[in-house]
C-alpha positions in Angstrom: -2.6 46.5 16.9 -1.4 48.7 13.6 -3.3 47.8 11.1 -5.0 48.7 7.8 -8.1 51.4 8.9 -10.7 49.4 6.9 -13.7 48.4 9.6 -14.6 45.7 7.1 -11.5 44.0 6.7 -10.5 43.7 10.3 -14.1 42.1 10.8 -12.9 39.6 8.5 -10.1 38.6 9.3 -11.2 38.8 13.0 -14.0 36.3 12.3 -11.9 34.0 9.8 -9.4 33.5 12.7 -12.4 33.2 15.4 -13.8 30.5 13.1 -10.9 28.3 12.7 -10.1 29.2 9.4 -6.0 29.1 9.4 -4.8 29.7 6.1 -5.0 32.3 3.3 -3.7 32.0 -0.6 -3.4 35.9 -1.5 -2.8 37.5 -4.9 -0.7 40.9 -5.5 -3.3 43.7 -6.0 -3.9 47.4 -5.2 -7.5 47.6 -4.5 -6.9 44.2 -2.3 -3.9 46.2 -0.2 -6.4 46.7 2.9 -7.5 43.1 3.1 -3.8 41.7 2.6 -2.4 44.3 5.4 -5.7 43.1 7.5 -4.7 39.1 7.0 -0.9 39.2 7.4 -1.0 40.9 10.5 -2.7 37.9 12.3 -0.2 35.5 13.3 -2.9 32.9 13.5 -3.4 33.5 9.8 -0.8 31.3 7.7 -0.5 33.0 4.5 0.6 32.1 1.2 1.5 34.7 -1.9 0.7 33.3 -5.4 1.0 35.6 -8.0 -1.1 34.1 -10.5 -5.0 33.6 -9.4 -6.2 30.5 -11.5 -2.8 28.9 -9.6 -3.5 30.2 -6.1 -7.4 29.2 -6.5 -6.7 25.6 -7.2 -3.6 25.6 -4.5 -6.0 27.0 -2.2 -8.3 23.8 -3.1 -5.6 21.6 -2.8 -4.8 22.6 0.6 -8.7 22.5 1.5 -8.9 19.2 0.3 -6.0 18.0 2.5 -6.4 19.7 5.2 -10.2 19.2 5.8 -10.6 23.3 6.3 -11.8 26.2 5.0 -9.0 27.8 3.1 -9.5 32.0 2.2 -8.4 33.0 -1.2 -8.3 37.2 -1.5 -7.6 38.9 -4.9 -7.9 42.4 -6.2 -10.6 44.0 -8.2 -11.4 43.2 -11.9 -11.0 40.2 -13.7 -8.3 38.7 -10.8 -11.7 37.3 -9.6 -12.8 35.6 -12.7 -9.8 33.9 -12.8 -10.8 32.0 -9.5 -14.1 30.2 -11.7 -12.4 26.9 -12.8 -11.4 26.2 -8.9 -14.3 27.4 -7.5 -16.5 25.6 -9.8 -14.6 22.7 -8.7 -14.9 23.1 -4.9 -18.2 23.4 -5.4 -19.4 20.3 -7.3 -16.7 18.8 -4.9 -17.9 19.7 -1.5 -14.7 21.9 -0.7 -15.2 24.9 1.5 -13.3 27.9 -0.1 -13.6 31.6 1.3 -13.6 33.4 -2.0 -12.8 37.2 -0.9 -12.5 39.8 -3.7 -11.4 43.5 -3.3 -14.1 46.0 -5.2 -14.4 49.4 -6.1 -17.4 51.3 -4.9 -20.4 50.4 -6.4 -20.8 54.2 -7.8 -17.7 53.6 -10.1 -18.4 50.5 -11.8 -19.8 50.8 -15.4 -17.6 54.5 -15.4 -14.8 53.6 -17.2 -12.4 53.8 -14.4 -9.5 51.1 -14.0 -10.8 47.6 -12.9 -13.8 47.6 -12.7 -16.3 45.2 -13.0 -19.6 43.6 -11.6 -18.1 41.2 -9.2 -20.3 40.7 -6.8 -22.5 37.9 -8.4 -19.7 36.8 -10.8 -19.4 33.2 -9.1 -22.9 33.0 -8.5 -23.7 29.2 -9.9 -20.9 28.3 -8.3 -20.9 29.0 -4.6 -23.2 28.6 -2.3 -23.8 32.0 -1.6 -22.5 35.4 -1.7 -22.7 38.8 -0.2 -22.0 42.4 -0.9 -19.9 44.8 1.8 -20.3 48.3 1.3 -17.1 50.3 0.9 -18.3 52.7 3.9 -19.7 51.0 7.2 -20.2 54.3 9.1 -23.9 54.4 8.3 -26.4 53.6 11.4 -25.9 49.7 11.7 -22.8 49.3 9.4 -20.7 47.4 11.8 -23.8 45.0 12.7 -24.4 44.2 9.0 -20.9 43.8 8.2 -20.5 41.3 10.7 -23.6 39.4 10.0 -23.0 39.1 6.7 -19.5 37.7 7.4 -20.6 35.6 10.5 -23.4 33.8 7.8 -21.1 33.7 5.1 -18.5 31.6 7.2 -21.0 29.6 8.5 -22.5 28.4 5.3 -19.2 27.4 4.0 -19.0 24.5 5.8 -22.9 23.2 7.2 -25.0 21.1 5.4 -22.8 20.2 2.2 -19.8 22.0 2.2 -18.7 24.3 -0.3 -17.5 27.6 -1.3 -18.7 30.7 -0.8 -18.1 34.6 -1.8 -17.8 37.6 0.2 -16.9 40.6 -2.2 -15.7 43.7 -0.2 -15.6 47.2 -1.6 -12.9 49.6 -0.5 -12.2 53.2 -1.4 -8.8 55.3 -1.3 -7.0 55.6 0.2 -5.8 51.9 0.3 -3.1 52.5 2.5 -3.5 53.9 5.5 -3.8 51.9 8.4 -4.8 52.5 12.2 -5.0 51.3 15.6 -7.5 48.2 16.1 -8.6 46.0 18.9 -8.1 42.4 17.3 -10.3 39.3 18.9 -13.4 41.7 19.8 -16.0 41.1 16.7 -18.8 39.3 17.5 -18.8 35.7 16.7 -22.3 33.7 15.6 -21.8 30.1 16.0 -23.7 27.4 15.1 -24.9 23.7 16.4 -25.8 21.0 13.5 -26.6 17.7 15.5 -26.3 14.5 13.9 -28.9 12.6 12.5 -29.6 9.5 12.2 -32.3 7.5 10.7 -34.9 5.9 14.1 -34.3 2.6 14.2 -37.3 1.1 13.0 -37.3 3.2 9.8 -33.5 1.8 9.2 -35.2 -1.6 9.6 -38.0 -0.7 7.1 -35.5 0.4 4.5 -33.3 -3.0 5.1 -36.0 -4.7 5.2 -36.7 -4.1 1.1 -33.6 -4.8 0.3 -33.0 -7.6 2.4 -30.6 -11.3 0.5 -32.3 -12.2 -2.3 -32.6 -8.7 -3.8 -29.4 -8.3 -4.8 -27.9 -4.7 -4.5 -24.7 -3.3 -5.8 -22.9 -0.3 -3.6 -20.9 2.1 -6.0 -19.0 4.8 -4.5 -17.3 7.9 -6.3 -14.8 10.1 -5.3 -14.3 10.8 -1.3 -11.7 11.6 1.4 -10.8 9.0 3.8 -13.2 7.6 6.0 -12.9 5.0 8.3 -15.8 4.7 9.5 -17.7 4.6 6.2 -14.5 2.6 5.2 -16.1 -0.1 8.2 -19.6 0.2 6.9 -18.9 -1.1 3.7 -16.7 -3.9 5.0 -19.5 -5.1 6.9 -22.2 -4.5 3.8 -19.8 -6.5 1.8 -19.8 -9.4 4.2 -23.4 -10.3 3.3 -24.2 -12.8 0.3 -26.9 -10.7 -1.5 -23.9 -7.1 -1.4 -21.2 -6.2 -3.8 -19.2 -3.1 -3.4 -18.1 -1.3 -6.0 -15.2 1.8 -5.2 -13.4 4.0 -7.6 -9.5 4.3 -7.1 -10.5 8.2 -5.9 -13.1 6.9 -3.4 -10.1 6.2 -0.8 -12.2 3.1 0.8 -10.0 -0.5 0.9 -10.9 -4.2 1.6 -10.1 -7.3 0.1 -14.1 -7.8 -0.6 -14.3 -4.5 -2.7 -14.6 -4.7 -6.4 -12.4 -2.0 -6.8 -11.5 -2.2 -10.1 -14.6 -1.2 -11.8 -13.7 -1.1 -15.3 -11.4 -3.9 -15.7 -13.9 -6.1 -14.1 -16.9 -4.8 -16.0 -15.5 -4.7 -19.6 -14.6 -8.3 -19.6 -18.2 -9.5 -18.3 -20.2 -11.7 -21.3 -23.4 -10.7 -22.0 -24.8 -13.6 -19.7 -22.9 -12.2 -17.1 -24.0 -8.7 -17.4 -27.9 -10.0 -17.0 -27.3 -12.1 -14.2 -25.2 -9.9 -12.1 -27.4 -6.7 -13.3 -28.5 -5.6 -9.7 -32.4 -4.9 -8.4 -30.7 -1.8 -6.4 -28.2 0.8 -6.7 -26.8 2.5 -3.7 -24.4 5.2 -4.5 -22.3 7.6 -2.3 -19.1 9.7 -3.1 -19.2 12.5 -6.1 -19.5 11.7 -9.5 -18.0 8.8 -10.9 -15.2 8.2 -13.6 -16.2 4.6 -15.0 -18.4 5.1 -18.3 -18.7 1.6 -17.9 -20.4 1.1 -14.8 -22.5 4.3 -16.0 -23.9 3.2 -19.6 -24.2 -0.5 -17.9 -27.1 0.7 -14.9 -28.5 3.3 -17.6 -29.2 0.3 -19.6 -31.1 -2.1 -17.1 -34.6 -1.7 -17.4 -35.8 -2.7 -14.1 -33.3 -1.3 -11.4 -33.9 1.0 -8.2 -31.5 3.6 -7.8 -30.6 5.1 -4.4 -28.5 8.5 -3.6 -27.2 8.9 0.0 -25.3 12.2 0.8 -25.6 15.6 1.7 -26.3 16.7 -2.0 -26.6 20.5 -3.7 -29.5 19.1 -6.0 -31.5 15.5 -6.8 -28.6 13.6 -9.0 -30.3 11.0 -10.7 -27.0 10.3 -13.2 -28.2 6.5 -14.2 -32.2 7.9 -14.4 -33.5 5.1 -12.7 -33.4 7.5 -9.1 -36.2 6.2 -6.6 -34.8 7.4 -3.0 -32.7 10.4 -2.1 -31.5 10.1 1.3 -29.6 13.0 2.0 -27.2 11.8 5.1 -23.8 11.2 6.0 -23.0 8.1 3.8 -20.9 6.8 6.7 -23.6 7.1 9.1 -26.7 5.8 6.9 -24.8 2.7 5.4 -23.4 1.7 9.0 -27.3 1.7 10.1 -27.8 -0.4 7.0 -25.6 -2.5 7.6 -27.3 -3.2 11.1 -30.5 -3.7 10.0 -29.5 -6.1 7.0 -27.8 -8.9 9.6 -30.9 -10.5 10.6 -31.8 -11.1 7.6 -30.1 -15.3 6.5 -31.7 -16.1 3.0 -29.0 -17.6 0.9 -27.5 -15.4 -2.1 -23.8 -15.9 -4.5 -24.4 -12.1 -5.6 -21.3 -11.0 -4.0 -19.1 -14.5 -4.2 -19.8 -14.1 -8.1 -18.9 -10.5 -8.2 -15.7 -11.1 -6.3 -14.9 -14.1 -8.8 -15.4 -12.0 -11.7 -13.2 -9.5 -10.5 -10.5 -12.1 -9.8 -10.8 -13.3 -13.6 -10.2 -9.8 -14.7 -7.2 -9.4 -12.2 -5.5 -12.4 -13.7 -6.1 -11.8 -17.4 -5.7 -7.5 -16.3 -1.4 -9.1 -15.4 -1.1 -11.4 -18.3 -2.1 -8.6 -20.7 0.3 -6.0 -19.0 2.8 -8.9 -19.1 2.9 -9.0 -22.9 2.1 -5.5 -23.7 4.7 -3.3 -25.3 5.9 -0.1 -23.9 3.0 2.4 -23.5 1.1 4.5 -21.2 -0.4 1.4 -19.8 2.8 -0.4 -19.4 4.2 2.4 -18.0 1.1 3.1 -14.9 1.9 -0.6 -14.4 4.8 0.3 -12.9 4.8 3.1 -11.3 1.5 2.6 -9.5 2.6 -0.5 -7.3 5.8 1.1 -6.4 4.8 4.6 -5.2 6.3 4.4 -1.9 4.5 3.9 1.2 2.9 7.6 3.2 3.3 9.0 -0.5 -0.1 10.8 -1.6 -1.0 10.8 -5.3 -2.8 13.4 -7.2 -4.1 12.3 -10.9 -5.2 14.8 -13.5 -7.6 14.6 -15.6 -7.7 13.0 -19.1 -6.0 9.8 -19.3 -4.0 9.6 -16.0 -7.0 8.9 -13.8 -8.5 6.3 -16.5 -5.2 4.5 -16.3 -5.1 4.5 -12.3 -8.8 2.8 -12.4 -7.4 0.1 -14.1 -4.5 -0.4 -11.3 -4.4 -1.9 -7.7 -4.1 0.9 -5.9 -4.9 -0.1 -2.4 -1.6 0.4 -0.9 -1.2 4.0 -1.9 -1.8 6.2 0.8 -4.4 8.8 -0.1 -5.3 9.4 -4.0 -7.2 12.3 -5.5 -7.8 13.6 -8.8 -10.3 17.4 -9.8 -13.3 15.1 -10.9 -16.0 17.4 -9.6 -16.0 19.4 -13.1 -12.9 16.9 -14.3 -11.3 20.0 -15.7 -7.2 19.7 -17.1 -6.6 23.3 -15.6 -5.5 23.0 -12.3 -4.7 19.8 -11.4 -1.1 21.0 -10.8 -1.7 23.7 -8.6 -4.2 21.5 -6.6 -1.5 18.9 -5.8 1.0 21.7 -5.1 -1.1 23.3 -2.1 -2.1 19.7 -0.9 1.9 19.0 -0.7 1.8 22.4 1.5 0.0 20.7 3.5 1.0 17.2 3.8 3.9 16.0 5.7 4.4 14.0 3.8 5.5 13.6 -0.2 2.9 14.2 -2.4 3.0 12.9 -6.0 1.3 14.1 -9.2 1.6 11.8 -12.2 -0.6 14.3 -15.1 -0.1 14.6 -19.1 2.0 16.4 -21.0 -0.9 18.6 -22.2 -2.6 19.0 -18.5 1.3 19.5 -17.4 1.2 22.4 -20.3 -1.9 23.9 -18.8 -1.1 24.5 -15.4 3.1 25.4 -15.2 2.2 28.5 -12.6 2.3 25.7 -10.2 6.4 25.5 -10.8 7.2 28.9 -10.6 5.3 29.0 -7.2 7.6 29.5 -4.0 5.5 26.9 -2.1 7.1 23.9 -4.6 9.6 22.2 -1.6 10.8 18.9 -1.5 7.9 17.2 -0.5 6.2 17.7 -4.2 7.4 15.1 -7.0 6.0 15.5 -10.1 5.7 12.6 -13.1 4.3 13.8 -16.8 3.1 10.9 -19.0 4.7 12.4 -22.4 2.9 11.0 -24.9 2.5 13.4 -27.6 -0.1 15.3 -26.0 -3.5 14.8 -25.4 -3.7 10.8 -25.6 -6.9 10.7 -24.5 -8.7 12.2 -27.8 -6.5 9.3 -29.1 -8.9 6.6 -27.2 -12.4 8.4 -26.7 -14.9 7.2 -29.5 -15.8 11.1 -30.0 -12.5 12.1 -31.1 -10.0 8.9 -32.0 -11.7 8.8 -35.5 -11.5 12.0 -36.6 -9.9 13.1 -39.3 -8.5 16.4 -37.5 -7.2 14.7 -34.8 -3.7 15.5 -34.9 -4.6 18.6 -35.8 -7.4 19.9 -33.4 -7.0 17.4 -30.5 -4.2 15.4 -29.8 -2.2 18.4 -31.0 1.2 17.5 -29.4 2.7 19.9 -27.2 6.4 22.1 -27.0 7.1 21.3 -23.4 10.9 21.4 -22.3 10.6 20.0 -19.2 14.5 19.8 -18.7 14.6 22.9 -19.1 11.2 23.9 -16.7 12.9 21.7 -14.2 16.7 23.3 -14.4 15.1 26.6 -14.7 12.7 25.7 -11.0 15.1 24.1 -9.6 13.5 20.6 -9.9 15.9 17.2 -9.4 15.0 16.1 -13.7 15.0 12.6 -14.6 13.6 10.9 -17.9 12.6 7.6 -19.2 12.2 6.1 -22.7 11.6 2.2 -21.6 10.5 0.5 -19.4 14.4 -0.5 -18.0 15.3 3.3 -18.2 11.2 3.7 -15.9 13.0 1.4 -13.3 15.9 2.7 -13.2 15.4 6.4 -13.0 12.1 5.7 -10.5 14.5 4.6 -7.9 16.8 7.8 -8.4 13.3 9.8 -8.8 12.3 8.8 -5.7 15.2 9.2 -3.8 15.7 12.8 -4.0 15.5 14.5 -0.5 16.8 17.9 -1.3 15.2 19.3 -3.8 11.7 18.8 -5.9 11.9 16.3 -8.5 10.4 15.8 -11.6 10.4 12.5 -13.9 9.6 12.8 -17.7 8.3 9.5 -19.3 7.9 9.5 -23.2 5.8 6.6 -24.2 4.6 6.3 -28.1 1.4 8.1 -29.1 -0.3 5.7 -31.3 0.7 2.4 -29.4 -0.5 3.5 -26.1 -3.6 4.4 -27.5 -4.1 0.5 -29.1 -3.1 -0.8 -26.2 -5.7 0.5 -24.1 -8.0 0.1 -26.7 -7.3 -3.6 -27.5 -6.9 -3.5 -23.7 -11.1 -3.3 -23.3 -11.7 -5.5 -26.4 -10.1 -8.5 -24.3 -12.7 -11.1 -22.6 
C-alpha cells in the first residue's frame, strides 16, 4: 500500500480501523498532510472534509452522538487545535468519545518563532480524559513499541469506564509529503475485557430495603441516548405507589406514568403541594439537568437523601444533599431496584398524586396556549406535535430547549440538545454530522442568535436532504429577555438581546436550502406542510415571532397556578 512514509501515522490509522473506529472529520492543513494521506487511504475509514474546525469538531460530535462510536477529528498545527475546545469540552461533560488528533511541529521548534507553533500537547487537558505526546522521529530503540502503546491506550480509554474524548498530538517533520510503501493491518492491537457488574443480590435488597413504600422517592433523569432497557426499568419503578419519575424532554425515556414535563408540572404546585410531595429520596441518572425548577425546589428541602447512579468523571452533588454515589450503568442498577422494591406492599399515593398534578398542569398548560397570542410559545406549540414521525430533533441552547420542556414530546423520535456545557456554539454543526448519520431526517429548530453563531454548518458539503433546519427569529437572544439576571437590565437591548442581521433568504438561496417563512400562526401551518415536504433539497423555515410578547408570555406562562 502507497502511502504517506510517517511510521506514526500509519500506526494510527491502523489501530483506529483495527478498533472499530469508522469515521474521520478532517481539516485542510499542511503539517496534518501525513495524517490526512494516512486516513484517506483506508477504505474502511469514512472521511469527511470540513474546512472550518470549531464546525467539524461539533459535526464530529454530532455524528458520535448518533452513531454510538468513536468519531476521529485530525487538524493541523497551531491554533486549528484550539478551535476544537468548545466541542470537546462538550463530549466530555457529555460522555461522547472523540479521537482528538492534532498534527505538531517538533518539539525543538516550538517557542522559536517559526510558523504555527504552539504548545499543543496539553492544550485540551481539562477536557479529555487523557492525552499523549508522539515524537516526530520513532527510529530510536523502542520507537515503534511506544508509539503503538500510546495509541493502543489512548483508543482504549476513549470509550471504558465513562466514555469520553481523548487527545493524541502527533509531531511530524518535513518533508510532509513524501509517502512510501506500508503493510496495512499488521500493528499490534491491545484489547480490552470490561465485564459487567452488577450489584449481589442481597446488597440490591439492602439498598431497596431503605427505600422501600412509605419513603417516598422521586427518580429524575437528565439528558441520555435511548435506552430501552433503562427505558423498562423505570416503567416498572413507576408502577410502585411510593415512585414518581421525573424525565427531561432530552432524557429520550417514554411512558404514560412519567412526569415528563417537569417544569410545567412543578411551577404550578401550591406551596402545600410542594411540602407534601417534597420526596425523602432523590435518585438521579442522565447528565445534567435543564429544569431550574426541579433544581432550586430539592436544594431547598431540608431533609432529603440524594442518590447519583452512573459512570461519573467526579462526585456531582448539584442539589448538595448527595449521600450515595453509585457509579453503575443506570439501566442495570435501577432494573435491580426495581427487583428488590416488589416485595415490598405498604400502601403509598406518592406517585398517583404526582401523576394528578401533572395532569392539572397538562390541562391548564392547553388552555393557556389556547388563548395565547402569537409568540415563541405559541409557535413550539405547533411545531412540536407535528414533527413528523422517524424525524430526529436537535434543540440549541437558550430558549429552544426551555420551550421543548414545556411540550409533549413523546412521539418524537430521538431528541438532543449540547447541554453538557449548554454552549450556543455548535449546536448547528452537531445536528448537521448527526443528520450524516441518520437515515433518517433530522431537524434542528435553534435561535436566530445561536443560528448566527454557528453558519459554518451551511456552507458544509455534508448538508443533504435529510437536514431541515427551523430558526425561532425573535429578535435575537430571547432568552436574556426571560432570565431574572438579564430581563431587567437596563442594557438589555443593548448588551444582550442585541438583535441580530441574519438574511436567512439569502443564507438559504445562497446554500442551496428549499426557504420558507412564517409571520402567524396560519402562515406556521401552512408553510410547515410545504417545509416538510421538501425531498430534494435541504430546507430551511424562518419563523419571526415578536420579541417582547414572547418573552410575557412565557413569563406570565410560570406565574399561572
Amino acid at each position: 500500500m502507497l502511502t504517506t512514509d510517517k511510521l506514526s501515522c500509519n500506526i494510527l490509522a491502523d489501530l483506529l480501523v483495527a478498533h472499530g473506529i469508522n469515521r474521520a472529520v478532517l481539516s485542510p492543513g499542511s503539517r496534518n498532510a501525513p495524517l490526512v494521506i494516512a486516513l484517506t487511504r483506508r477504505e474502511s475509514l469514512q472521511t469527511s472534509v470540513v474546512i472550518d474546525e470549531r464546525s467539524a469538531a461539533f459535526i464530529a460530535l454530532g455524528m458520535a452522538i448518533q452513531s454510538g462510536e468513536p468519531v476521529a477529528l485530525v487538524c493541523t498545527s497551531g491554533t486549528a487545535l484550539l478551535n476544537y475546545a468548545p466541542a470537546v469540552a462538550e463530549a466530555f461533560y457529555r460522555g461522547v468519545p472523540l479521537i482528538v488528533i492534532s498534527a505538531d511541529r517538533p518539539e525543538e521548534w516550538i517557542d522559536q518563532d517559526d510558523s504555527q507553533t504552539i504548545w499543543q500537547q496539553n492544550a485540551l487537558a481539562p477536557y479529555v480524559k487523557r492525552s499523549c505526546d508522539i515524537p516526530a522521529h520513532t527510529d530510536f530503540s523502542n520507537g515503534e513499541w511506544v508509539c503503538n502503546r500510546l495509541i493502543n491506550d489512548l483508543l482504549l480509554e476513549a470509550v471504558n469506564g465513562r466514555k469520553g474524548p481523548v487527545h493524541i498530538n502527533i509531531r511530524l517533520d518535513a518533508p510532509l509529503s513524501r509517502v512510501n510503501e506500508f503493510q496495512p493491518d499488521c500493528s499490534r492491537i491491545v484489547r480490552m475485557v470490561s465485564p459487567s457488574v452488577e450489584l449481589p443480590t442481597a446488597e440490591a435488597r439492602r439498598i431497596g430495603a431503605t427505600i422501600a413504600s412509605p419513603r417516598k422517592v422521586l427518580i429524575i433523569v437528565g439528558f441520555h441516548e435511548p435506552d430501552e432497557k433503562l427505558n423498562r426499568a423505570l416503567a416498572k419503578l413507576a408502577a410502585l405507589p411510593n415512585v414518581a419519575v421525573m424525565t427531561e424532554t432530552i432524557a429520550n425515556l417514554h411512558s404514560p406514568l412519567f412526569i415528563s414535563r417537569i417544569d410545567s408540572t412543578l411551577c404550578r404546585l401550591k406551596d402545600g403541594e410542594r411540602r407534601e410531595l417534597a420526596p425523602d429520596v432523590v435518585i438521579t441518572a442522565g447528565g445534567a439537568l435543564v429544569s431550574r425548577f426541579v433544581k432550586e425546589w430539592i436544594r431547598s428541602l431540608s431533609d432529603v437523601e440524594h442518590w447519583h447512579v452512573g459512570l461519573s468523571h467526579t462526585t456531582i452533588d448539584c442539589f448538595k444533599h448527595l449521600t450515595l454515589r453509585i457509579e453503575m450503568r443506570p439501566s442495570v442498577f435501577l432494573r435491580q431496584l426495581a427487583s428488590a422494591l416488589q416485595i415490598f406492599k405498604a400502601q403509598s399515593d406518592y406517585a398517583a398524586r404526582w401523576r394528578k398534578v401533572m395532569a392539572y398542569a397538562v390541562e391548564a398548560h392547553d388552555s393557556y396556549i389556547t388563548a395565547s397570542p402569537w409568540s415563541d410559545m405559541k409557535a413550539f406549540s405547533f411545531i412540536i406535535p407535528h414533527i413528523p414521525p422517524r424525524w430526529n430533533l436537535h434543540l440549541s441552547n437558550g430558549t429552544p430547549i426551555r420551550y421543548a420542556q414545556l411540550m409533549d414530546c413523546s412521539r418524537i423520535h430521538r431528541c438532543d440538545c449540547n447541554r453538557g456545557v449548554s454552549g450556543i456554539d455548535g449546536c448547528s454543526s452537531t445536528a448537521l454530522g448527526a443528520s450524516v448519520v441518520y437515515k433518517d431526517t433530522t431537524l434542528l429548530i435553534t435561535g436566530d442568535m445561536s443560528c448566527q453563531y454557528d453558519l459554518a454548518a451551511f456552507s458544509s458539503q455534508l448538508v443533504s436532504p435529510k437536514f431541515k433546519v427551523i430558526v425561532i427569529c425573535n429578535g435575537g437572544g430571547g432568552i436574556f429577555r426571560f432570565i431574572s439576571s438579564t430581563s431587567s437590565l437596563p442594557e438589555l437591548e443593548e448588551c444582550f438581546a442585541v438583535g441580530t442581521r441574519l438574511p436567512l433568504r439569502q443564507i438559504a438561496e445562497g446554500y442551496g436550502f428549499a426557504y420558507h417563512e412564517a409571520h402567524d400562526l396560519a402562515g406556521l401551518q401552512r408553510e410547515f406542510k410545504d417545509f416538510v415536504a421538501v425531498d430534494d433539497a435541504p430546507a430551511l423555515l424562518a419563523v419571526f415571532t415578536p420579541a417582547e410578547e414572547s418573552a410575557e408570555v412565557l413569563k406570565r406562562y410560570f406565574q399561572q397556578q
